[in-house]
KOLZAVO-711786 format. One line per field, with one value per residue: residue in one letter; x, y, z of N, C-alpha, C, O in turn. Coordinates in pm, whole numbers. Layout:
<mises>
type	A/...
n.x	X/...
n.y	Y/...
n.z	Z/...
ca.x	X/...
ca.y	Y/...
ca.z	Z/...
c.x	X/...
c.y	Y/...
c.z	Z/...
o.x	X/...
o.y	Y/...
o.z	Z/...
</mises>
This chain:
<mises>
type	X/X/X/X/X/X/X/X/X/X/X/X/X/X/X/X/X/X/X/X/X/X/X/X/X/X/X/X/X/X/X/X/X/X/X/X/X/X/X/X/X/X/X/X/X/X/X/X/X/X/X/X/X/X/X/X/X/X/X/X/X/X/X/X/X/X/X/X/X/X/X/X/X/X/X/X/X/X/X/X/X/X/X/X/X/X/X/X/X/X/X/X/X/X/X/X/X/X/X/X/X/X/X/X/X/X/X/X/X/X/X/X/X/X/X/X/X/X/X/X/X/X/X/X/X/X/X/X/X/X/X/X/X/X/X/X/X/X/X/X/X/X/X/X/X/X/X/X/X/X/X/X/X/X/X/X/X/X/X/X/X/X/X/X/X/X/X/X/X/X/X/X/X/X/X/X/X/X/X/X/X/X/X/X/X/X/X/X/X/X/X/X/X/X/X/X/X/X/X/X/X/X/X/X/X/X/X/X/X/X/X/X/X/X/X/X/X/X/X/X/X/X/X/X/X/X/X/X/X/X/X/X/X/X/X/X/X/X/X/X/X/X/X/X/X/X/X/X/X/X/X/X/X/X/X/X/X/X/X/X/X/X/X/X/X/X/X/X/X/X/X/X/X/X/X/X/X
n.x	10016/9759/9449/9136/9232/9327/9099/8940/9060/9026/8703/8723/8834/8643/8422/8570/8567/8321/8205/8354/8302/8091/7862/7858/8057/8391/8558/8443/8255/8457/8589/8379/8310/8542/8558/8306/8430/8660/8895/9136/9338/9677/9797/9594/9467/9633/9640/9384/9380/9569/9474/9286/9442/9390/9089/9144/9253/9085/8931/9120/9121/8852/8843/9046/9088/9057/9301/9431/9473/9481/9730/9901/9848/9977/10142/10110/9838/9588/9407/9421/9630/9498/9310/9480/9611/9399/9286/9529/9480/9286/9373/9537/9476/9332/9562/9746/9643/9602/9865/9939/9751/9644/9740/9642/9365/9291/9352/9159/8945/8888/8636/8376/8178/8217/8215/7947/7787/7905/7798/7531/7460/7634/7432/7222/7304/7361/7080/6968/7161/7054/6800/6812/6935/6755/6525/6595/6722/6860/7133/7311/7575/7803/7856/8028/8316/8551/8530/8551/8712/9016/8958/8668/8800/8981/8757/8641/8843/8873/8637/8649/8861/8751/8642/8816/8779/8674/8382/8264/8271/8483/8444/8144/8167/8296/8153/7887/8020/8085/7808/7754/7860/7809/7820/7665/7512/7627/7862/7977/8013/8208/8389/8460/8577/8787/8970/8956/9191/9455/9442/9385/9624/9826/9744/9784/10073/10145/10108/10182/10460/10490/10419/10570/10780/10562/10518/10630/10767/10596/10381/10283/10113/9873/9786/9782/9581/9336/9374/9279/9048/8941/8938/8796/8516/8502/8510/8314/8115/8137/8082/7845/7686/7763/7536/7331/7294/7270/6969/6846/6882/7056/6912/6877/7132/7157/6953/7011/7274/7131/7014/7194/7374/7214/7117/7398/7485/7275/7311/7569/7487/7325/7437/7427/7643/7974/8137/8430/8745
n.y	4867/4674/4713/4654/4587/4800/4929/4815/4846/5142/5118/4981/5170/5376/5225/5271/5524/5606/5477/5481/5671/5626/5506/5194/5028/5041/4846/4599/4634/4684/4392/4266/4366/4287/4049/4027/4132/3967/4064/3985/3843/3851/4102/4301/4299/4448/4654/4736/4876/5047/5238/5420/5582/5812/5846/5987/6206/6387/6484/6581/6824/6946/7005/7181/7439/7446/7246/7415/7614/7458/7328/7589/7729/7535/7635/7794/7793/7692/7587/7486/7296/7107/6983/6861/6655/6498/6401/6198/6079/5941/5831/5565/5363/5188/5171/5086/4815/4689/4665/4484/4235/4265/4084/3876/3897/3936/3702/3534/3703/3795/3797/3717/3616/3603/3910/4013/3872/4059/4308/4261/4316/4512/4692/4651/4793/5026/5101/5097/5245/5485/5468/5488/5776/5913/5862/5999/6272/6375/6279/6331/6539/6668/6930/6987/6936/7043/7072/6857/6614/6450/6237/6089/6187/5930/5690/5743/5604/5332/5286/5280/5131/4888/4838/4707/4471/4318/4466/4588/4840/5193/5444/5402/5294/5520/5704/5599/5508/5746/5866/5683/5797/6034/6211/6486/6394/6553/6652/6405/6298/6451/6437/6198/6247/6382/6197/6003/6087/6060/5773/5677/5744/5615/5341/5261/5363/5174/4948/4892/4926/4680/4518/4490/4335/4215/4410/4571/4848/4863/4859/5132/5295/5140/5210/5467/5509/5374/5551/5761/5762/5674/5924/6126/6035/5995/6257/6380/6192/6318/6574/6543/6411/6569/6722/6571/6472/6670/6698/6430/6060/5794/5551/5469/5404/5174/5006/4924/4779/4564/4443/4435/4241/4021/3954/3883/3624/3502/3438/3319/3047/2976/2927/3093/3321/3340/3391/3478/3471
n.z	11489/11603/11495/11551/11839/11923/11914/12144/12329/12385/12397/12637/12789/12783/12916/13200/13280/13241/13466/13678/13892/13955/14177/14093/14049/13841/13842/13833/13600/13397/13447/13327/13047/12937/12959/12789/12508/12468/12584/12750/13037/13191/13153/13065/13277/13424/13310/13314/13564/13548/13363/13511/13592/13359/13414/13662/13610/13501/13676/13775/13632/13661/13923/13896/13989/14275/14359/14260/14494/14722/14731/14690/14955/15144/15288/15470/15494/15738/15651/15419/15459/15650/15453/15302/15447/15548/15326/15282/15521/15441/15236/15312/15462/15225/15078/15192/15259/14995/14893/15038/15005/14761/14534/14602/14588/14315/14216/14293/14291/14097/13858/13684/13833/14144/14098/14048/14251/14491/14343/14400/14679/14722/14667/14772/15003/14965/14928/15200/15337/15220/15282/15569/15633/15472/15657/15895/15888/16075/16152/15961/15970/15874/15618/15439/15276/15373/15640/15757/16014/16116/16206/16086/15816/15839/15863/15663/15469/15533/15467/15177/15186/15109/14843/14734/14724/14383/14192/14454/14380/14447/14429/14556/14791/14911/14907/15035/15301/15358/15390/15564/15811/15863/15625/15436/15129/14898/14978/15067/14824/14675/14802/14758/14512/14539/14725/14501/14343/14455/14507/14265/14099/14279/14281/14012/13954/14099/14000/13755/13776/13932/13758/13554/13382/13241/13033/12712/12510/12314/12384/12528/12316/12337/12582/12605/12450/12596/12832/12743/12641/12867/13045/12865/12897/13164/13246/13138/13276/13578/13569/13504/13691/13935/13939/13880/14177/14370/14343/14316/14475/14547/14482/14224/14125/14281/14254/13950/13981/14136/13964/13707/13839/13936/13628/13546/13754/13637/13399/13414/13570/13353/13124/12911/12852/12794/13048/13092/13296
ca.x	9923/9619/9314/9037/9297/9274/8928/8873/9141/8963/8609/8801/8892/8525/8397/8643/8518/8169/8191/8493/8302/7932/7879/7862/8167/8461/8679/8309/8230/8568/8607/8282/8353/8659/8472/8243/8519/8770/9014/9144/9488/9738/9844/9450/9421/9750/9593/9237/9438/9663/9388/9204/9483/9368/8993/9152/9295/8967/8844/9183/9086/8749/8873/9174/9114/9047/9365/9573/9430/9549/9908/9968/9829/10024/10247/10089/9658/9560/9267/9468/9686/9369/9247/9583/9668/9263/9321/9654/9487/9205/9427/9628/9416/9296/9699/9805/9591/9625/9976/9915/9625/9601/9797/9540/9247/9340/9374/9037/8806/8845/8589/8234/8023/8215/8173/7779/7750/7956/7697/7391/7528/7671/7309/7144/7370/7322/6913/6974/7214/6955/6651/6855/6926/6636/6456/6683/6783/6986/7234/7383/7641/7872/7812/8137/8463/8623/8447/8581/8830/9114/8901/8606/8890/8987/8681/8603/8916/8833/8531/8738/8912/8582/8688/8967/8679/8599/8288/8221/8276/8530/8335/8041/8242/8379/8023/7779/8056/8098/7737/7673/7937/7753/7868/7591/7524/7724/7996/8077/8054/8289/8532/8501/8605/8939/9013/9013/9333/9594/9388/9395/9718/9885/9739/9783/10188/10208/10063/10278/10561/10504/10437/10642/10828/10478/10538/10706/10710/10498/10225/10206/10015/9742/9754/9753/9440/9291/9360/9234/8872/8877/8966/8691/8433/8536/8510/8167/8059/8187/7960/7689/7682/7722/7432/7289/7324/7146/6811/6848/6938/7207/6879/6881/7217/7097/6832/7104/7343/7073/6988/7303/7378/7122/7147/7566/7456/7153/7360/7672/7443/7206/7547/7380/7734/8038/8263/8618/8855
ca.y	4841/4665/4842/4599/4578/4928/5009/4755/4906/5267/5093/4953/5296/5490/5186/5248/5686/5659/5384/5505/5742/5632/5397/5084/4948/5023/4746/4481/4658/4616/4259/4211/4433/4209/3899/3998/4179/3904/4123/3921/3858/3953/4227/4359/4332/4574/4769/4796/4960/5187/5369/5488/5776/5891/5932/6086/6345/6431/6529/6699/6914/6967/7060/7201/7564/7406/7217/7524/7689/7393/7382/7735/7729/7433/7634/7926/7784/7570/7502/7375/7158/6993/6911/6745/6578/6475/6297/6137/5971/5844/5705/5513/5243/5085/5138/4940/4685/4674/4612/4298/4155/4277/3985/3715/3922/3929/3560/3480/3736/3882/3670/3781/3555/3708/4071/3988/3897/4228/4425/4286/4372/4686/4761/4677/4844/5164/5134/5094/5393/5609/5497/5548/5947/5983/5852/5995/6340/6439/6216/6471/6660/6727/6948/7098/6872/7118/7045/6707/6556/6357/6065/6163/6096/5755/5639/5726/5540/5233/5245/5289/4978/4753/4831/4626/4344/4399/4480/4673/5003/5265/5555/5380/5253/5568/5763/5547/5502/5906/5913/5641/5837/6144/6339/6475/6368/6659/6645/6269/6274/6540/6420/6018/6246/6403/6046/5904/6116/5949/5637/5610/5759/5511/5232/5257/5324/5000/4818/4884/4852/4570/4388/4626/4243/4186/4524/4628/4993/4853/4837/5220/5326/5113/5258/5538/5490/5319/5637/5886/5715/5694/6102/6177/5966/6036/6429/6430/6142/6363/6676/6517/6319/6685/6795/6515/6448/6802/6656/6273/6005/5719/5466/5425/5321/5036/4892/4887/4706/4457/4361/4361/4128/3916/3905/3795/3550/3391/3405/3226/2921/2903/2905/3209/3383/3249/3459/3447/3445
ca.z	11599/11514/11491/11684/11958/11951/11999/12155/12432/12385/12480/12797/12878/12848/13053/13301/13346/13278/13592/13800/13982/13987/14239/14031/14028/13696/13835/13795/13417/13314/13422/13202/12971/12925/12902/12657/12419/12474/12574/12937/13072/13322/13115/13085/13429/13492/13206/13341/13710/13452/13291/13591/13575/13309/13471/13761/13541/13436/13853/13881/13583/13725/14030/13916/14095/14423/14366/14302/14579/14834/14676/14694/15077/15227/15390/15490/15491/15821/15584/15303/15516/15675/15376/15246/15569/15550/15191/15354/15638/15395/15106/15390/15439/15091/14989/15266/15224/14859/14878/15104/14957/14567/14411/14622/14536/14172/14223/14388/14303/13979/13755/13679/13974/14236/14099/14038/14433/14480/14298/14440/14804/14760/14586/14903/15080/14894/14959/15374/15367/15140/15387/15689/15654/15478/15752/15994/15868/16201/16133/15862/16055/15776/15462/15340/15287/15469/15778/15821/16147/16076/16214/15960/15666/15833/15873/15518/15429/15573/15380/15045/15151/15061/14697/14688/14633/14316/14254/14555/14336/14524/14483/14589/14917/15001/14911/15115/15398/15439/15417/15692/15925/15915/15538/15338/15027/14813/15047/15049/14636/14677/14880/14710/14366/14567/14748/14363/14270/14476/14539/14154/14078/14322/14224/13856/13941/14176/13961/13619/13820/14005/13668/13441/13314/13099/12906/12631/12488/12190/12450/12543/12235/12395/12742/12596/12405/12696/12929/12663/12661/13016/13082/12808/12981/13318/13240/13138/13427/13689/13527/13531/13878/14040/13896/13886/14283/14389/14308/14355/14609/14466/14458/14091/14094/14338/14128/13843/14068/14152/13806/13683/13914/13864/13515/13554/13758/13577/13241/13428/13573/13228/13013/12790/12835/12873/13109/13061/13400
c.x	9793/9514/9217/9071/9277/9188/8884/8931/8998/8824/8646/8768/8754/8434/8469/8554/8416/8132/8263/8418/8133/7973/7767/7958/8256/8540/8566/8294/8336/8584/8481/8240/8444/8619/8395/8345/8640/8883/9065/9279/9561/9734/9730/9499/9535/9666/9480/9275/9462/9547/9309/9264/9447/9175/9022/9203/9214/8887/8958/9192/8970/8753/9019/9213/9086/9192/9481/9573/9521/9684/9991/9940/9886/10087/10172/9876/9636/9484/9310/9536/9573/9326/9330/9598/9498/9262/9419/9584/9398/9244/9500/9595/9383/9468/9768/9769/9621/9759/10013/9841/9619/9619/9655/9367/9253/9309/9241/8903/8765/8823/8461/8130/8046/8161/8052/7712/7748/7872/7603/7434/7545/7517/7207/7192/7355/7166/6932/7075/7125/6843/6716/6856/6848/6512/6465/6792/6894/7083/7364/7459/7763/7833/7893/8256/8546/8637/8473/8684/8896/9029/8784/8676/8889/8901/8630/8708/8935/8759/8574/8780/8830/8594/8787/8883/8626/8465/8187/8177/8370/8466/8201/8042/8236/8213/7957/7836/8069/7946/7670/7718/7905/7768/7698/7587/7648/7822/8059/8064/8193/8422/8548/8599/8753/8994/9074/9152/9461/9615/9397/9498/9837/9873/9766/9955/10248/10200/10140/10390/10615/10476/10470/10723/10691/10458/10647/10687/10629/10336/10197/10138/9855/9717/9730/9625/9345/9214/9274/9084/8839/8887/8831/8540/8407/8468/8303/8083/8058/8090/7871/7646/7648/7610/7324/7236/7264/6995/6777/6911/7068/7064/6885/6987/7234/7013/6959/7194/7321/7073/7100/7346/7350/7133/7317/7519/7325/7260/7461/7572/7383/7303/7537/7503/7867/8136/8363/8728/8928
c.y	4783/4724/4764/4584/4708/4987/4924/4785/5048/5207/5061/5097/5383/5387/5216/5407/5668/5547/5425/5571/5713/5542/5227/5006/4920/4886/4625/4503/4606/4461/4198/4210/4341/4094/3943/4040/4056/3947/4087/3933/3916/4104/4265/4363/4442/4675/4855/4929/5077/5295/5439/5606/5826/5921/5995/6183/6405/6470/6621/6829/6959/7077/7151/7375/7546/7317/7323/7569/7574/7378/7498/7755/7618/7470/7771/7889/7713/7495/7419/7287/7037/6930/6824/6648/6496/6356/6212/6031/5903/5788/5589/5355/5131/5097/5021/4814/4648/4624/4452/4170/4166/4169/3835/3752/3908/3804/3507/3525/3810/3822/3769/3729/3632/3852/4076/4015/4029/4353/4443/4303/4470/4754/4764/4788/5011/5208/5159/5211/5524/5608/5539/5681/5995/5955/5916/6118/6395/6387/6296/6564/6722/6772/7002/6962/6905/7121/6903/6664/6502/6214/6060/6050/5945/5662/5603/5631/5377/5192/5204/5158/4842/4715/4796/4467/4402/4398/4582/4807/5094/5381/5528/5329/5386/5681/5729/5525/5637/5931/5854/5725/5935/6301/6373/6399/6434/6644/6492/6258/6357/6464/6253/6110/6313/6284/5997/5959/6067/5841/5593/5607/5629/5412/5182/5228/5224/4942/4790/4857/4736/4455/4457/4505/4222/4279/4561/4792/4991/4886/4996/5278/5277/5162/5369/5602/5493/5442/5754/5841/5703/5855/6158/6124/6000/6207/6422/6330/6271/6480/6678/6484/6487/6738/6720/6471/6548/6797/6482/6207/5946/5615/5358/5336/5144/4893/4877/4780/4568/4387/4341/4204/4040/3886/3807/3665/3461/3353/3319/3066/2922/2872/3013/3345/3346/3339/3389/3499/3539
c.z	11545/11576/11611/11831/12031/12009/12105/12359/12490/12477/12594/12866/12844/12899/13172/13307/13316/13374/13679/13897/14012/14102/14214/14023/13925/13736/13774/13620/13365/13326/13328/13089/12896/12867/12783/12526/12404/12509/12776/12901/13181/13296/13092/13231/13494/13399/13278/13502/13654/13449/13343/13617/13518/13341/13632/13744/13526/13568/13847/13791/13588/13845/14053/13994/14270/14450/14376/14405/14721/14830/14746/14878/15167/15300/15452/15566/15590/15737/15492/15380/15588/15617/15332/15363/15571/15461/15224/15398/15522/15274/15173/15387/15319/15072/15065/15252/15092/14861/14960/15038/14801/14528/14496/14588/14389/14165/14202/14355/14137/13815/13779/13796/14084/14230/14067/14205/14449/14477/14367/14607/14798/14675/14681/14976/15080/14949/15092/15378/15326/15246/15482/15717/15576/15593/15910/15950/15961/16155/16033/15948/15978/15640/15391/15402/15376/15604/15869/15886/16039/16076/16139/15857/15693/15825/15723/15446/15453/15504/15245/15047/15100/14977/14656/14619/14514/14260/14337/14462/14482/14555/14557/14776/14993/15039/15038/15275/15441/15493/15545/15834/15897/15795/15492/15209/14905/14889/15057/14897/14621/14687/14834/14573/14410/14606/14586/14323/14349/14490/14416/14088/14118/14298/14097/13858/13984/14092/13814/13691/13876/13862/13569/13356/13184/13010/12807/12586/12366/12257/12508/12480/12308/12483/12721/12529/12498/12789/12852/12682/12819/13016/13012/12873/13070/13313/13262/13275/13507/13665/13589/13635/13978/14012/13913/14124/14370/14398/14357/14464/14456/14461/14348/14048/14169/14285/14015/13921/14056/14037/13713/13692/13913/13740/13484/13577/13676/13460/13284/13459/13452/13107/12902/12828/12926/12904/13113/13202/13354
o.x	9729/9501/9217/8990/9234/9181/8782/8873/8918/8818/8588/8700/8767/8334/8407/8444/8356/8014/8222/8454/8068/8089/7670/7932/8248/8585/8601/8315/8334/8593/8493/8171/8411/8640/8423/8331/8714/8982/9035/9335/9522/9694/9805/9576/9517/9634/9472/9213/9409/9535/9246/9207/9432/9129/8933/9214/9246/8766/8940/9249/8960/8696/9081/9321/9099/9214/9578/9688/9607/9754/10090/10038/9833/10121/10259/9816/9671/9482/9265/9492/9574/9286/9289/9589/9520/9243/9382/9596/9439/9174/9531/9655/9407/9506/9821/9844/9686/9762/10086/9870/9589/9520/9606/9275/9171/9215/9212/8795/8662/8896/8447/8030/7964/8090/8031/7642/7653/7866/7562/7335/7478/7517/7118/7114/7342/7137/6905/7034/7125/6796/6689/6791/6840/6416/6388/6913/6998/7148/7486/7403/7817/7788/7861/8273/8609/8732/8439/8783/8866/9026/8815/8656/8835/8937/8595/8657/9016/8772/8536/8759/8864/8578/8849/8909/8555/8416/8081/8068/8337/8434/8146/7949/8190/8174/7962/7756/8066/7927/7584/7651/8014/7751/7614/7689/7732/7907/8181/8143/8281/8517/8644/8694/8841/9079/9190/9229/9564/9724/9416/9517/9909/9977/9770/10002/10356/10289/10154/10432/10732/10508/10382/10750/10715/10389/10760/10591/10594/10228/10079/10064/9757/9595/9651/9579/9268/9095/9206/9013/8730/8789/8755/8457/8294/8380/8217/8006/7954/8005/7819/7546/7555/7584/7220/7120/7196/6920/6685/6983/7124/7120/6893/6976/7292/7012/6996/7150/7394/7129/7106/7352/7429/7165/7336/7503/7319/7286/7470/7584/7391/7267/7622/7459/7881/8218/8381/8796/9037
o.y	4836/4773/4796/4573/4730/5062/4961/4760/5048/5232/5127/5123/5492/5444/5173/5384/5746/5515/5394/5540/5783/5508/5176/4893/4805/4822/4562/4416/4503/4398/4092/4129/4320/4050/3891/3964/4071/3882/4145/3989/4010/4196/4362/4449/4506/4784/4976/5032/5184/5401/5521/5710/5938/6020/6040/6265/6523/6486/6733/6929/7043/7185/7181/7416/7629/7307/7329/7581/7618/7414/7504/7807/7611/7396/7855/7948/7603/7372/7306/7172/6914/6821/6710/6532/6391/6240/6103/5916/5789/5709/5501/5260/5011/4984/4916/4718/4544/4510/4355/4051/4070/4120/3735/3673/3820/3787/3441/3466/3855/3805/3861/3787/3708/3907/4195/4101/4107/4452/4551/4232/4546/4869/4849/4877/5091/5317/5277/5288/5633/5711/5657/5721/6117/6031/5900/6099/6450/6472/6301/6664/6823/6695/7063/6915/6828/7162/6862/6670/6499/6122/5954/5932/5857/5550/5495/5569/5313/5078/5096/5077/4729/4594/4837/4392/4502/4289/4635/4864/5071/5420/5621/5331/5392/5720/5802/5521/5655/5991/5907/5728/5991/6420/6287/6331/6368/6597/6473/6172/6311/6441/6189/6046/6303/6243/5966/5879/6040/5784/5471/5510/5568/5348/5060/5129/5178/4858/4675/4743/4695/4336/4486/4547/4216/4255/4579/4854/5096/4919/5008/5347/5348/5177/5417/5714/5589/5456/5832/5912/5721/5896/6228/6212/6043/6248/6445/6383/6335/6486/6747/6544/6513/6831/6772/6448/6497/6879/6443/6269/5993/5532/5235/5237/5042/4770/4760/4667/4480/4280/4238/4107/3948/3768/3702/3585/3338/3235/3222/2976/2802/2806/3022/3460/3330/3375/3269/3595/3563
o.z	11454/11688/11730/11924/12145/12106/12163/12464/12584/12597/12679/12965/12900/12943/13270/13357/13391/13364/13791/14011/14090/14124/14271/13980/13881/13641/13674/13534/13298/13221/13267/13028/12779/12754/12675/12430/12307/12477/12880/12806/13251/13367/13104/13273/13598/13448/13299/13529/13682/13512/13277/13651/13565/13285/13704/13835/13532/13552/13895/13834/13499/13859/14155/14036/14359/14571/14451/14447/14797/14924/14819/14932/15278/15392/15472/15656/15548/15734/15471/15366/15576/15659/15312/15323/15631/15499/15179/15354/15500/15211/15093/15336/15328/15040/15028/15235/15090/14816/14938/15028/14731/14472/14442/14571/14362/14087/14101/14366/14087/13717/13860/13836/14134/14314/14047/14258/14436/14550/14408/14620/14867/14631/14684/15008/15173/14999/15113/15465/15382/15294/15503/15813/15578/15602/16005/15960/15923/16095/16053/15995/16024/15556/15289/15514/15449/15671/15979/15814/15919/15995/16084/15825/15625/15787/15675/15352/15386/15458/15201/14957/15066/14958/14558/14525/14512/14291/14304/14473/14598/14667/14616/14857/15107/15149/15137/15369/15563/15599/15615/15937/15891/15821/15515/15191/14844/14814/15055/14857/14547/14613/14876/14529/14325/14527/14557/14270/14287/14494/14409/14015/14039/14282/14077/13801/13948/14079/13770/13669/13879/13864/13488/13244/13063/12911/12852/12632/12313/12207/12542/12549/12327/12493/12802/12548/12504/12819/12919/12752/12874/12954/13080/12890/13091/13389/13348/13356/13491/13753/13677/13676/14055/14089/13955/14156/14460/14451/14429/14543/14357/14389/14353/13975/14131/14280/14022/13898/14011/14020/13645/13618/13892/13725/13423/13485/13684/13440/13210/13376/13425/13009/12813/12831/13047/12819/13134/13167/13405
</mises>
């Protein structure tokens, strides 16, 4: 195996968890990530999908006593079935679409100018949701996951679907859309970091299978690299964000967004970095 390929995988994969769940956008880092490392391709781009299992391993060991707890109650808990049937309706949407649309988004959008736009949008977007219910505390009518309709989830799942551009960020989709439809803050971080486990799970297995011809079994050492730097990443993100999130809005991650953004773009028109497709 060679070695720079290697790490160069591994860095892939702790951009992918210390981004998966902020709302910045891992699918935007990685495609730039990519560009600057050289490491592009179809087979990257199935890769960069892959390894988000292994930062959704890293929420469902987080959460893994709230997971046993709904398991063991599916047949017996109204509460646990609400919550599964809850996650259901809101993975429904981005999968469907995804399976229509992925291969022309792939096509179309997944280059560094688009995911620049991307940023500086969903960075506004972020500020006008933060002034809104801070300006406009009523609006808060949900503060426990638990607490949320069926139509709630869909709504939130709708939002999720945004992050099929990439760019957008999914957590940052599903965040700022729970919080415009009425979640708290702690409760839509919450419920974007359960969404990610079948929203990331699923996507990771479509997407090896659906291009399972550009692999060989020489290539799971890397994926498996890949996923290991995401899970370690991911773990401690996810920490910190809850703790982090108690005290703060999401602004910060707005202004980052922006300037990002800006910077992609200035460096693509001035030629001072040459993104790679």
């Amino acid at each position: 195996m060679d070695t720079v390929y290697a790490l160069k995988a591994f860095i892939m994969g702790l951009v992918e968890g210390f981004t998966e769940f902020l709302p910045i956008s891992s699918t935007g880092h990685l495609i730039v990530a990519g560009s600057l490392l050289d490491f592009t391709g179809e087979k990257v781009k199935v890769f960069e999908i892959a390894i988000q299992s292994g930062a959704m391993l890293s929420v469902c060991w987080v959460y893994r006593e709230r997971i046993v707890q709904v398991i063991k109650g599916l047949t017996t808990e109204p509460g646990a079935r609400k919550f599964a049937i809850n996650l259901f309706v809101a993975f429904c949407p981005a999968a469907i679409l995804g399976v229509l649309f992925s291969s022309r988004i792939k096509a179309v959008l997944f280059s560094a100018v688009p995911v620049a736009i991307a940023f500086i949008v969903g960075g506004l977007f972020i500020m006008w949701v933060e002034r809104r219910n801070r300006l406009n505390p009523g609006v808060v009518r949900i503060h426990s996951v638990d607490d949320m309709s069926a139509m709630d989830a869909l709504k939130v799942g709708f939002a999720q679907a945004f992050a099929l551009i990439p760019g957008t960020s999914r957590s940052g989709a599903t965040i700022m859309g729970a919080m415009l439809f009425g979640m708290s803050r702690k409760a839509a971080t919450e419920f974007s970091f359960f969404l990610a486990m079948p929203t990331l799970f699923g996507a990771g297995v479509y997407s090896v299978w659906k291009e399972w011809h550009l692999f060989s079994f020489a290539d799971v050492p890397i994926f498996t690299i890949g996923s290991v730097g995401a899970f370690i990443s991911a773990f401690l993100c996810v920490r910190w964000l809850l703790r982090y999130i108690s005290t703060h809005d999401f602004n910060v991650f707005a202004w980052y967004r922006i300037i990002f953004g800006i910077f992609i773009l200035m460096s693509a028109y001035f030629g001072w970095v040459d993104w790679v497709d």
